[in-house]
C-alpha positions in Angstrom: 98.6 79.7 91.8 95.8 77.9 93.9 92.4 78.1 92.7 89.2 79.3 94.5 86.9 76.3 95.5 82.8 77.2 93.8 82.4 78.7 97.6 85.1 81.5 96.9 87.4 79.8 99.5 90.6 78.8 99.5 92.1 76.7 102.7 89.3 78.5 104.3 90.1 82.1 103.5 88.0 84.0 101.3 88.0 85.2 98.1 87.7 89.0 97.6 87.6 92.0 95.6 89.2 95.5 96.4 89.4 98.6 94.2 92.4 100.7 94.2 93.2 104.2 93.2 95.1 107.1 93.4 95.8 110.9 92.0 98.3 111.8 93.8 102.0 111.0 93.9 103.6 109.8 96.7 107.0 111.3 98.4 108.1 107.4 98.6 106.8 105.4 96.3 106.1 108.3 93.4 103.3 108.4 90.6 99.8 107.0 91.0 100.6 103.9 89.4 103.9 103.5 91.7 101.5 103.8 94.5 98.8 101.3 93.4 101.9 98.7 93.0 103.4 99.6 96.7 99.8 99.5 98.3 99.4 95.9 96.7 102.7 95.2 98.5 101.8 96.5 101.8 98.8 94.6 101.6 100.5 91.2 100.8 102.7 92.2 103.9 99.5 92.1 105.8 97.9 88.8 105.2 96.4 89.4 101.9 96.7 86.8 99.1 97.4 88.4 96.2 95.5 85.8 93.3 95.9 88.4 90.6 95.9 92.3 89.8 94.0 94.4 87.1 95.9 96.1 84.4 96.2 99.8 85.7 93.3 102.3 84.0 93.6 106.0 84.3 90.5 107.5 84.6 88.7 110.9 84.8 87.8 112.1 88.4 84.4 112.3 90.4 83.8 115.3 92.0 85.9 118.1 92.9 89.3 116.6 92.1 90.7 117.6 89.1 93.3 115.2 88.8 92.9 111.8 86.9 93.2 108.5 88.7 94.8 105.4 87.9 92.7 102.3 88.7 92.6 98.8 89.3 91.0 96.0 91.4 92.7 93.4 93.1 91.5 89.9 93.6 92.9 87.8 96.7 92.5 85.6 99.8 91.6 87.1 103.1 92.1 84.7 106.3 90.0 86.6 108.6 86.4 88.7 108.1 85.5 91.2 106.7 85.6 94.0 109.3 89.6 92.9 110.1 90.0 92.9 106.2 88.3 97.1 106.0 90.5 97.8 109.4 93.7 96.2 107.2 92.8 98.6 104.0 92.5 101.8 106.3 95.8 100.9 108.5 97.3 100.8 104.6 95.7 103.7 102.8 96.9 105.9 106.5 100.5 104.6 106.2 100.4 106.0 103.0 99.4 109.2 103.7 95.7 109.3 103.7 93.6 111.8 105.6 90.1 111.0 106.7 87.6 114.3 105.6 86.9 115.2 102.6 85.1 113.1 100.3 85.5 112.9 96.3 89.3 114.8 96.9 92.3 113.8 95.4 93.9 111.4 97.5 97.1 109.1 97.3 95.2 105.7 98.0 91.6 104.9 98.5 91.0 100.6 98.9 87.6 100.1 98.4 86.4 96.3 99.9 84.4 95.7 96.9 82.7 92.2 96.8 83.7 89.6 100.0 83.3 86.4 98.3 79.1 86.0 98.3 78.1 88.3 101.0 76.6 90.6 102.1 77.1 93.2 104.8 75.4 95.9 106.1 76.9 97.2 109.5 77.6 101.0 110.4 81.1 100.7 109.1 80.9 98.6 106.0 78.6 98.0 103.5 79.6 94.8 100.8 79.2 94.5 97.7 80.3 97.8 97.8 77.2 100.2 97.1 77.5 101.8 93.7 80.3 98.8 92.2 77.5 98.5 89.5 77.5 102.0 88.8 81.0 102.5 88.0 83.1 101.5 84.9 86.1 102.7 86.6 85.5 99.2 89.2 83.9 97.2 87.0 86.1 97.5 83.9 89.5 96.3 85.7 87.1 93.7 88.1 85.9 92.1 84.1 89.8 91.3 84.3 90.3 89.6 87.2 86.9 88.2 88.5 84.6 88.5 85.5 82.5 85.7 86.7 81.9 87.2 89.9 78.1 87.3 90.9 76.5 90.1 92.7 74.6 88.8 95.9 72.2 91.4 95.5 71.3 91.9 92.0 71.9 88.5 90.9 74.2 89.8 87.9 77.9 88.8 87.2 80.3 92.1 86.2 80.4 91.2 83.0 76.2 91.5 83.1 76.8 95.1 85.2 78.8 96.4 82.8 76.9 95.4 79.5 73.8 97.3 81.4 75.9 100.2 82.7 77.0 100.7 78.8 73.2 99.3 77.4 72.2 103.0 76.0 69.2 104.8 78.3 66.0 105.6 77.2 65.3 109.3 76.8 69.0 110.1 75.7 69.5 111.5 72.2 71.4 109.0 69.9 74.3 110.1 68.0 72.3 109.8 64.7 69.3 112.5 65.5 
């Protein structure tokens, strides 16, 4: 398997992150983990070089949904930028059966373009590093995986720094002991 170059490039494609999920089984391809598998597929069909994938996490919900997701984050290649590679995740998450409308609902795929080698973006479609990837141990736990050493643009941290802070205990929170 081919290494990324310091720049996050390889034969002049770029390296990125994208977060995966699903609650909801699929007539096709069956259970949320099935789907996460499939969706890597279809996105390897599409262009995507796939450098490695997450272990799988199953994790509780935000918002309404009741139904646990399984997890992961993919690390790959992408030859083109990163508005073709967000029109490429939404083709996918349609073909399998997603709905635009309601946020926070169960769903059978979400992709989520999570980091874009060093970017940043901020256009009326995309927004990368993905807002609130520092906030969530549901990304950052399966990105520590793959891309550990990945640095946020923005705030300067790598994941394995955004997840020590995320889990660093908060000031004003009763401790276990009191």
């Amino acid at each position: 398997m081919p290494r990324p170059a310091a720049n996050g490039r390889i034969a002049g494609a770029t390296t990125v992150a994208i977060g995966l999920g699903s609650n909801m089984p699929h007539g096709r391809y069956g259970r949320p983990r099935a789907v996460l598998l499939a969706a890597v597929d279809a996105l390897a069909g599409r262009g995507l070089q796939i450098l490695q994938l997450s272990p799988i996490i199953r994790t509780a919900p935000l918002g309404p949904s009741r139904r646990r997701y399984a997890n992961a984050v993919l690390k790959g290649c992408w030859p083109g930028d990163a508005h073709a590679l967000l029109h490429c995740l939404k083709e996918v998450e349609k073909c399998f059966g997603r709905k635009s409308g309601r946020r926070w609902g169960a769903r059978v795929l979400d992709c989520d373009l999570l980091a874009f080698g060093n970017a940043i973006i901020h256009s009326r479609q995309l927004q990368v590093p993905h807002p609130r990837l520092q906030d969530r141990d549901f990304v950052l736990q399966p990105m520590a995986a793959v891309w550990p050493q990945w640095r946020h643009p923005g705030l300067r941290l790598t994941v394995r720094q955004m997840r020590a802070q995320l889990h660093k205990p908060k000031l004003n929170q009763p401790s276990a002991v009191d």
